[in-house]
LOZA-38655 format. One record per residue: residue in one letter; x, y, z of N, C-alpha, C in turn. Coordinates in steps of 0.05 Angstrom, whole numbers, padded with zeros to 5 digits, always signed. Example, Ala and Ser with C-alpha at 12.3 -4.5 7.8 and 13.67 -1.06 7.14 Angstrom:
2
A+00264-00114+00156+00246-00090+00156+00264-00066+00156
S+00257-00045+00142+00273-00021+00143+00258+00001+00157
//
This chain:
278
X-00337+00095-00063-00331+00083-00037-00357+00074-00024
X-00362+00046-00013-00382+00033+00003-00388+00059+00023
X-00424+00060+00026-00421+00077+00053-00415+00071+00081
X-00409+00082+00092-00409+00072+00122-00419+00054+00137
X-00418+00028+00161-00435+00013+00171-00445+00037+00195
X-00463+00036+00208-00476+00050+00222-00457+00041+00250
X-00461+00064+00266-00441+00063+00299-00398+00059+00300
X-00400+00057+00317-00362+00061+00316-00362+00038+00295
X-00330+00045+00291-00311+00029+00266-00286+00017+00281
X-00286-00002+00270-00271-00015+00283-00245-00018+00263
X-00210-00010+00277-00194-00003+00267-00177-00031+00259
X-00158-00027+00233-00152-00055+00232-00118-00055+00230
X-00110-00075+00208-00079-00073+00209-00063-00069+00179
X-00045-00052+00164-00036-00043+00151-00021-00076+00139
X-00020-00075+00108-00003-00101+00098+00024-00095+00113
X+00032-00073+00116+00065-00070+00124+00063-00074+00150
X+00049-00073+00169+00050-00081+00201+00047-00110+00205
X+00034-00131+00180+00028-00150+00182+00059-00171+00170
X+00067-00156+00158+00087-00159+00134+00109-00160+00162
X+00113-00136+00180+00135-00135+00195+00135-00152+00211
X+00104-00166+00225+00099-00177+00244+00112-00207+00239
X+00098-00212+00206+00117-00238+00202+00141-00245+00195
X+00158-00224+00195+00183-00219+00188+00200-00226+00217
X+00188-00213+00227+00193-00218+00254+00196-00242+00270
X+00168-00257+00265+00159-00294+00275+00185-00307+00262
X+00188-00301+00228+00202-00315+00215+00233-00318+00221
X+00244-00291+00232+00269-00293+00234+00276-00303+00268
X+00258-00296+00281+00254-00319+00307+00255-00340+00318
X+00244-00356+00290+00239-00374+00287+00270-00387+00275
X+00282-00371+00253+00309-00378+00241+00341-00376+00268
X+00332-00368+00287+00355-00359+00305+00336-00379+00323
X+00326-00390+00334+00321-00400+00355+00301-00433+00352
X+00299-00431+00329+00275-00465+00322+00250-00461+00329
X+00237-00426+00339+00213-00438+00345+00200-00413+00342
X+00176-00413+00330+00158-00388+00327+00136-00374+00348
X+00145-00346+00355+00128-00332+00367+00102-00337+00362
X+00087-00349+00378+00050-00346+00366+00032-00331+00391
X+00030-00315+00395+00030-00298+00369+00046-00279+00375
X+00063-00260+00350+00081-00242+00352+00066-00216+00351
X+00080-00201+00372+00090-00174+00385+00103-00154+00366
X+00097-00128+00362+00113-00115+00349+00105-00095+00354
X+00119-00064+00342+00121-00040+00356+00122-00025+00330
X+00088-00009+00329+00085+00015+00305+00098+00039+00308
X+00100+00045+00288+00113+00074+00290+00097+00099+00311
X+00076+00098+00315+00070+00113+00342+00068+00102+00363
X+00088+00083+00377+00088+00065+00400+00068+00035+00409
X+00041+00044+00387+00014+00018+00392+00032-00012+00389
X+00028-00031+00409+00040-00060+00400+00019-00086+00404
X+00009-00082+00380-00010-00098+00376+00003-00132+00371
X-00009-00149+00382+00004-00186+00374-00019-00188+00354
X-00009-00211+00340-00018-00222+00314-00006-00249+00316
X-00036-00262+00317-00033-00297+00312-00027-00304+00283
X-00008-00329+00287+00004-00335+00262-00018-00361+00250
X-00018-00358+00216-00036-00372+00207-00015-00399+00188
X+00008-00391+00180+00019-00407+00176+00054-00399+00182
X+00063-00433+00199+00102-00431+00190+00104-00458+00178
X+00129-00446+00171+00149-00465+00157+00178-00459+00153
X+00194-00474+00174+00224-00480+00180+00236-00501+00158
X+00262-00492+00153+00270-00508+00132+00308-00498+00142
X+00322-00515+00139+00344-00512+00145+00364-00486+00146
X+00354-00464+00120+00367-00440+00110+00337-00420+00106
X+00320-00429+00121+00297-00404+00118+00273-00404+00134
X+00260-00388+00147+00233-00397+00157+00218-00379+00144
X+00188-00392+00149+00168-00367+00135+00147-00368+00157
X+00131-00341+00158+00111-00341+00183+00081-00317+00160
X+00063-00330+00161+00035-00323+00146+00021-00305+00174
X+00017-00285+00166-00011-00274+00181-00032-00266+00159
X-00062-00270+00174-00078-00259+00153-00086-00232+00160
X-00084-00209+00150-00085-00182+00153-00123-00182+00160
X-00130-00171+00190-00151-00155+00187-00161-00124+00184
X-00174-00120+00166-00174-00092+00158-00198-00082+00177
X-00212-00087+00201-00222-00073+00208-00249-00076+00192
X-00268-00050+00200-00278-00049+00182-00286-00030+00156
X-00256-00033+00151-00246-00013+00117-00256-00033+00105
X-00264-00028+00077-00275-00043+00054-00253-00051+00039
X-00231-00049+00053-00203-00054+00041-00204-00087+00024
X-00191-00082-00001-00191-00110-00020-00168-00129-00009
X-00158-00118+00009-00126-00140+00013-00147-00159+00050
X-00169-00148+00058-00182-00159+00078-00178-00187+00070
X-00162-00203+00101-00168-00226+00099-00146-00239+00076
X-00124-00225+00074-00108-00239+00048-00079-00251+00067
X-00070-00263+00058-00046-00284+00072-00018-00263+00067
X-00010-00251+00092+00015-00233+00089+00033-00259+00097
X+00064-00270+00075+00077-00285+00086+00105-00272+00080
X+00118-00276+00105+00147-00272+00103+00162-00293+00106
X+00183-00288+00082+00206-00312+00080+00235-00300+00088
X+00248-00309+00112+00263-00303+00116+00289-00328+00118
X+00312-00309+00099+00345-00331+00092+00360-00314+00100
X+00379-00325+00111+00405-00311+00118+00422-00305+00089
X+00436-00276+00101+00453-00280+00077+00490-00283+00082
X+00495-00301+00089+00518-00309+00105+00535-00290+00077
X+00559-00288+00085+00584-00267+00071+00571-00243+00060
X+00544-00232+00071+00540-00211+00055+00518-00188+00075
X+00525-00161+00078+00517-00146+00097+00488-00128+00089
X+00482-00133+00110+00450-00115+00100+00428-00129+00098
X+00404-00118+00094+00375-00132+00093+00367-00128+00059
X+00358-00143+00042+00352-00142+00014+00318-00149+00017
X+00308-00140+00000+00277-00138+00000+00270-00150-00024
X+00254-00170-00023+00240-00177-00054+00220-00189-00050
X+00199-00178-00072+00180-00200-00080+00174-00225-00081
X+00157-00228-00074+00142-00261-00078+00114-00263-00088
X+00104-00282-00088+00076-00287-00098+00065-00270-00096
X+00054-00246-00116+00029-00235-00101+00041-00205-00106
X+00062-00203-00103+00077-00168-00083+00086-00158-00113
X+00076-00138-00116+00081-00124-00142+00106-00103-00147
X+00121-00108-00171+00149-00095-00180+00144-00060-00192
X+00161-00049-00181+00157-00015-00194+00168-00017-00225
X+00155-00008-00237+00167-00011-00266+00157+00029-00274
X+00148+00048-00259+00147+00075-00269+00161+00085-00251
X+00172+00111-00255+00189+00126-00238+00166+00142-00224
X+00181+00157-00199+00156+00172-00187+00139+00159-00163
X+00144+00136-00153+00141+00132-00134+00160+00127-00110
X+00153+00124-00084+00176+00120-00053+00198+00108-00063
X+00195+00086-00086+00212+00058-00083+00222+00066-00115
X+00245+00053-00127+00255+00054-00152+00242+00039-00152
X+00246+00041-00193+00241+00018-00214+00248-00002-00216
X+00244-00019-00209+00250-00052-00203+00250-00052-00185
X+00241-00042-00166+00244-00056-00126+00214-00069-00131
X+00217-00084-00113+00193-00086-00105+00177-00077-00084
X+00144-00076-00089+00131-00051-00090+00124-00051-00052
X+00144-00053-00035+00145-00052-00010+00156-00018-00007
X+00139-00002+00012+00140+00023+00014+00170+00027+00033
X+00174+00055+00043+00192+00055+00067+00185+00053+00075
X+00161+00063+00104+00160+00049+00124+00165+00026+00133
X+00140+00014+00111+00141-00014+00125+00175-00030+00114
X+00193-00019+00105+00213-00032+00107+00222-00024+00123
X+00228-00002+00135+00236+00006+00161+00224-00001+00188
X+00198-00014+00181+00195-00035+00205+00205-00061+00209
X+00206-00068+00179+00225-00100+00187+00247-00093+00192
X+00263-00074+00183+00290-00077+00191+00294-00070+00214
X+00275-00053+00231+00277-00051+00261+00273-00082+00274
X+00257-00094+00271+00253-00123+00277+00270-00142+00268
X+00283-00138+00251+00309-00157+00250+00331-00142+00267
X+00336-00122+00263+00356-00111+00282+00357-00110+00316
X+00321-00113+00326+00321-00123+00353+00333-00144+00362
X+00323-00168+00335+00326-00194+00346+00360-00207+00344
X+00370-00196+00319+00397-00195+00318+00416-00185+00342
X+00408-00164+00348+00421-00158+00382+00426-00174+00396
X+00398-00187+00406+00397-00211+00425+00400-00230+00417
X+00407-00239+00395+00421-00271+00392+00449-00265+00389
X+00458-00234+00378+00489-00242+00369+00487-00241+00336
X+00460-00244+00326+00469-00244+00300+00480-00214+00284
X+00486-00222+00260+00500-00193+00241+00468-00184+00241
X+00446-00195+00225+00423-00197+00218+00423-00185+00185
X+00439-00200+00168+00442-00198+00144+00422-00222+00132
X+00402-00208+00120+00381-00226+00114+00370-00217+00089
X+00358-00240+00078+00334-00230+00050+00308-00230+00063
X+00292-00213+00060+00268-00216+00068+00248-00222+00038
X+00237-00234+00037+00216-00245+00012+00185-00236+00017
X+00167-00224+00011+00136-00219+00021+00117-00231+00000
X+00109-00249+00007+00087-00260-00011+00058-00250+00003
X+00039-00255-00022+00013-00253-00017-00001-00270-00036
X-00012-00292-00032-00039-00311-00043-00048-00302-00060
X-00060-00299-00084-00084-00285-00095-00068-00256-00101
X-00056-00240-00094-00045-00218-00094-00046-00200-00120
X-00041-00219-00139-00038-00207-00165-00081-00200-00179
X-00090-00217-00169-00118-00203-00172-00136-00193-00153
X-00121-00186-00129-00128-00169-00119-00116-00139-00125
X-00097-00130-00142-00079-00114-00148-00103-00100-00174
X-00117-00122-00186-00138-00102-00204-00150-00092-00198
X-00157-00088-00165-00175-00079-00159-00172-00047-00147
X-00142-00046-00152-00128-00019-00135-00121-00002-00160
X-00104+00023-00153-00092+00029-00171-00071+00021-00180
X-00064+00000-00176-00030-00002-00172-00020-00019-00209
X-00046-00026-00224-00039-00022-00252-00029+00009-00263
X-00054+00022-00250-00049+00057-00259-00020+00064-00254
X-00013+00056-00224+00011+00069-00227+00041+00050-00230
X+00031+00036-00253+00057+00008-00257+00074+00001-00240
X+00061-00004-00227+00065-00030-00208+00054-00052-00214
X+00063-00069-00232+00059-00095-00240+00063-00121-00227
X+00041-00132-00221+00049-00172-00209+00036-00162-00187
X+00024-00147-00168+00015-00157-00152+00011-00128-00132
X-00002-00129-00108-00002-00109-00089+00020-00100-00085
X+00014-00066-00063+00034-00060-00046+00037-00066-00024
X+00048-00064-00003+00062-00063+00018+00059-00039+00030
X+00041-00031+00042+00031-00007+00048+00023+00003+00075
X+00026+00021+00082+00021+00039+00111+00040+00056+00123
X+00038+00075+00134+00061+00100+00148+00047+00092+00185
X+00025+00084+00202+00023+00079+00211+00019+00056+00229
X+00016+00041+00204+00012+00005+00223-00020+00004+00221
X-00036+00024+00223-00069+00015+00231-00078+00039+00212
X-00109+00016+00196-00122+00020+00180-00141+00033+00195
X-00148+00063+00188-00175+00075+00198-00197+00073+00174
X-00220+00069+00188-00245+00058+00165-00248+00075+00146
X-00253+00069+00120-00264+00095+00105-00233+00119+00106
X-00219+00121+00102-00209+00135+00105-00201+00153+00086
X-00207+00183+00081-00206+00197+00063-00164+00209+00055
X-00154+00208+00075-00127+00213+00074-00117+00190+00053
X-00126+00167+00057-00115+00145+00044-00124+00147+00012
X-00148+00148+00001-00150+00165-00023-00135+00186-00030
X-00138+00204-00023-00125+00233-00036-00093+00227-00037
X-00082+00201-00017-00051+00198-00021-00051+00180-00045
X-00060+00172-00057-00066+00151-00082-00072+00172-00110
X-00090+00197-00105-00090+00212-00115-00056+00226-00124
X-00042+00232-00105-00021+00246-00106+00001+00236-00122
X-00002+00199-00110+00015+00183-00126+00013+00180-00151
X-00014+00179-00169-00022+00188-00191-00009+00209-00202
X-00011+00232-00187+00003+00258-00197+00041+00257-00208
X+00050+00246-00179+00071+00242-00185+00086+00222-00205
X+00063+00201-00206+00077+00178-00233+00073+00202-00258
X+00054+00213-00262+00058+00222-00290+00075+00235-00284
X+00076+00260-00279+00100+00282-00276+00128+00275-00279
X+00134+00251-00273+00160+00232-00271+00151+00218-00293
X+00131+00213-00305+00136+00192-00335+00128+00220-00360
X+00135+00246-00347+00131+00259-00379+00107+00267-00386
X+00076+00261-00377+00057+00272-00382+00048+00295-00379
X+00035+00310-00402+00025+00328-00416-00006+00341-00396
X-00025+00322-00396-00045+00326-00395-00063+00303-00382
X-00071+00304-00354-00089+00284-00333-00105+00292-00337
X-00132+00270-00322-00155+00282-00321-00165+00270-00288
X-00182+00273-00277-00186+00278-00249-00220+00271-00255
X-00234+00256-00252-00270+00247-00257-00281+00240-00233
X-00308+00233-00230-00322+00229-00205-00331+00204-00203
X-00331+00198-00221-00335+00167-00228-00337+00150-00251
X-00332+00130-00255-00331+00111-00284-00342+00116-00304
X-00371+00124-00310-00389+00140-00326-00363+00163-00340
X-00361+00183-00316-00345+00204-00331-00316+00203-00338
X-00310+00183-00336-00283+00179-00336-00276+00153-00364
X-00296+00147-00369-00300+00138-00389-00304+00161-00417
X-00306+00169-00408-00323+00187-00424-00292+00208-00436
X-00281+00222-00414-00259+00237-00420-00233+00221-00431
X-00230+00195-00420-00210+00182-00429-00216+00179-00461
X-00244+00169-00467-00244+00169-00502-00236+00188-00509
X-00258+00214-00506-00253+00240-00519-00235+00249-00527
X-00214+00245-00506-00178+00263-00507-00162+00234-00520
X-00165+00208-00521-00143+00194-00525-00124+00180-00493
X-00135+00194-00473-00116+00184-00445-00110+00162-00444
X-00085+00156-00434-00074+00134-00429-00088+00122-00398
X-00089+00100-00387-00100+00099-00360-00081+00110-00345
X-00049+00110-00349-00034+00121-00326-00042+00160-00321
X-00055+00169-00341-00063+00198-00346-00095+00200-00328
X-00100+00186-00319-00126+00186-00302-00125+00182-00274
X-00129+00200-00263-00137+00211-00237-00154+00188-00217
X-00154+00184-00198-00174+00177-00184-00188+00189-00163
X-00199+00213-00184-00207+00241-00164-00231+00236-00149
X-00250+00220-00161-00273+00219-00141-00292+00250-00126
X-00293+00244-00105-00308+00268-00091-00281+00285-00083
X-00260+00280-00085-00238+00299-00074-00219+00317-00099
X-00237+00327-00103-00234+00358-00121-00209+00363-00109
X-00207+00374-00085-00188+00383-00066-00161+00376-00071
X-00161+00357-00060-00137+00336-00058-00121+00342-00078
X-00137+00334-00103-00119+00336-00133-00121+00358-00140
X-00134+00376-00131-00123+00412-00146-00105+00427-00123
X-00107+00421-00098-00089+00429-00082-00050+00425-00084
X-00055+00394-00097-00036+00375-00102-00023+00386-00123
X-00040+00387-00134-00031+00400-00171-00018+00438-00169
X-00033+00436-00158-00023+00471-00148+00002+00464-00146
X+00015+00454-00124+00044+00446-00118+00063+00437-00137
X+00046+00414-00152+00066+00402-00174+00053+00401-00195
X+00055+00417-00213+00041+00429-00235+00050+00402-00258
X+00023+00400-00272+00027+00383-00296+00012+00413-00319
X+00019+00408-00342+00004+00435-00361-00023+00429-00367
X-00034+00408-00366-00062+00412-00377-00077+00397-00357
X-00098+00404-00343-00116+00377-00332-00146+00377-00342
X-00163+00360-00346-00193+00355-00352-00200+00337-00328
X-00225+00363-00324-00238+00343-00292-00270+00343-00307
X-00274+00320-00304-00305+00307-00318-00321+00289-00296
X-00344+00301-00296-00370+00282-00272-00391+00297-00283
X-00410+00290-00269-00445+00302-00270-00442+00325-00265
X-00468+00328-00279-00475+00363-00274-00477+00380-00244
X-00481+00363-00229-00499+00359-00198-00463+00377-00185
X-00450+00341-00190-00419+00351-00175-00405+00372-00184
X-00405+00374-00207-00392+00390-00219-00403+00430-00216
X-00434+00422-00212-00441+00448-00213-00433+00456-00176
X-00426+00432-00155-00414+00442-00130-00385+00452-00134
X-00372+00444-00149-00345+00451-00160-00340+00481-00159
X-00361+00480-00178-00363+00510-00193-00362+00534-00166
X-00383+00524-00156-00393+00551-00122-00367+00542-00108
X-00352+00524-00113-00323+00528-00091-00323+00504-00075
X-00340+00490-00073-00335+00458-00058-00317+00444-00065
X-00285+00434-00053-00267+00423-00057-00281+00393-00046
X-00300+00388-00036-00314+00363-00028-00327+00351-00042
X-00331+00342-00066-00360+00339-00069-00383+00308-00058
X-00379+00298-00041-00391+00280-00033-00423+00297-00029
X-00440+00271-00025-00473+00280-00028-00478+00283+00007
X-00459+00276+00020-00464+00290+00050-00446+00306+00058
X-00426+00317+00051-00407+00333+00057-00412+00371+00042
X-00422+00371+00022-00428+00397+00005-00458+00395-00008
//
């Protein structure tokens, strides 16, 4: 992880807050001809931040509304990427349906929030669009039976840069956040990536993970044993995280591999091992 910029951090916005926000413009835009700029919306702990729109497009049976997600200043890889929502009515048919578009990656392993074949949009953030269709449906009168579509630009190579190969999620990013706002650096947001690791294997049958401190060592144990990439950890400095985790949901074998340095903090009991924390 990049180190820190020096003095406060400045907080940013989750793909799913961005995702809801244009979900929102879009179906606004489909009930009334004209788009919020910029749209309003309401996080799960009351914050209602607006978000200027970077692109629409109205079309007889759909509109779409683009925001570009700012991450603050997280070193986040989706910074600056084009969140677009496509929103169609689904006339004779009840409910909100969720799918992929450009960019938004399909579950293909068991073990994560979402089945195998959804696409890789979490609950929350679907439970924020469907609160935002269900506002706006009130006030027009509509049913608010809709497809919602989420594209992202570039999406699919920004997706190498995450785990979201590790944990097969194929074609593209997630759709991600339980809050709405990105805190910088954030160590919760690792160790939950960690967990999801845990849980894809456990749900695909594996034997034996391994948990490393960095590419060096993780190279290293993946030859040795044969590991598959879905069998690798992205343990980093958080020892913790993934043996606390593992405590709970037991897999039978694990190999944790780094330097002598981290490893020998391991040893004396440091569930931390960063070079300023232990």
């Amino acid at each position: 992880m990049p180190r820190k910029k020096a003095g406060p951090l400045r907080r940013g916005w989750t793909t799913g807050a961005c995702a809801a926000a244009a979900a929102k413009a879009a179906y606004a835009a489909l009930l009334t001809g004209e788009f919020p700029d910029p749209v309003t919306i309401t996080l799960p702990r009351g914050e209602t931040p607006s978000f200027p729109l970077a692109t629409e497009i109205l079309t007889a049976g759909a509109a779409s509304a683009g925001i570009v997600k700012d991450a603050g200043d997280d070193p986040d890889v989706t910074h600056g990427a084009l969140i677009v929502a496509t929103v169609r009515r689904r006339d004779g048919a009840a409910g909100i349906v969720f799918r992929a578009g450009e960019g938004v990656g399909t579950v293909t392993k068991p073990g994560l929030p979402v089945g195998v074949g959804e696409p890789a949009i979490n609950p929350v953030p679907r439970r924020m669009m469907s609160e935002v269709i269900a506002e706006l449906a009130e006030l027009h009168g509509e049913p608010g039976s809709v497809e919602i579509e989420i594209s992202v630009p570039g999406g699919a190579e920004m997706a190498l840069k995450t785990w979201n190969p590790r944990l097969g999620i194929a074609g593209g990013i997630s759709i991600l956040g339980t809050t709405g706002v990105v805190i910088p650096y954030s160590c919760s947001a690792w160790i939950h990536s960690i967990h999801s690791g845990i849980d894809v294997a456990r749900a695909t049958g594996l034997s034996h993970v391994a948990g490393c401190t960095g590419s060096t060592s993780e190279r290293a144990v993946q030859a040795l044993y044969g590991l598959i990439d879905g069998a690798m950890l992205d343990m980093g400095d958080f020892a913790g995280g993934m043996l606390k985790y593992l405590r709970r949901n037991p897999i039978p074998k694990l190999t944790i591999g780094g330097g002598f340095g981290k490893l020998s903090k391991l040893a004396r009991g440091h569930l931390d091992l960063h070079s300023g924390r232990s």
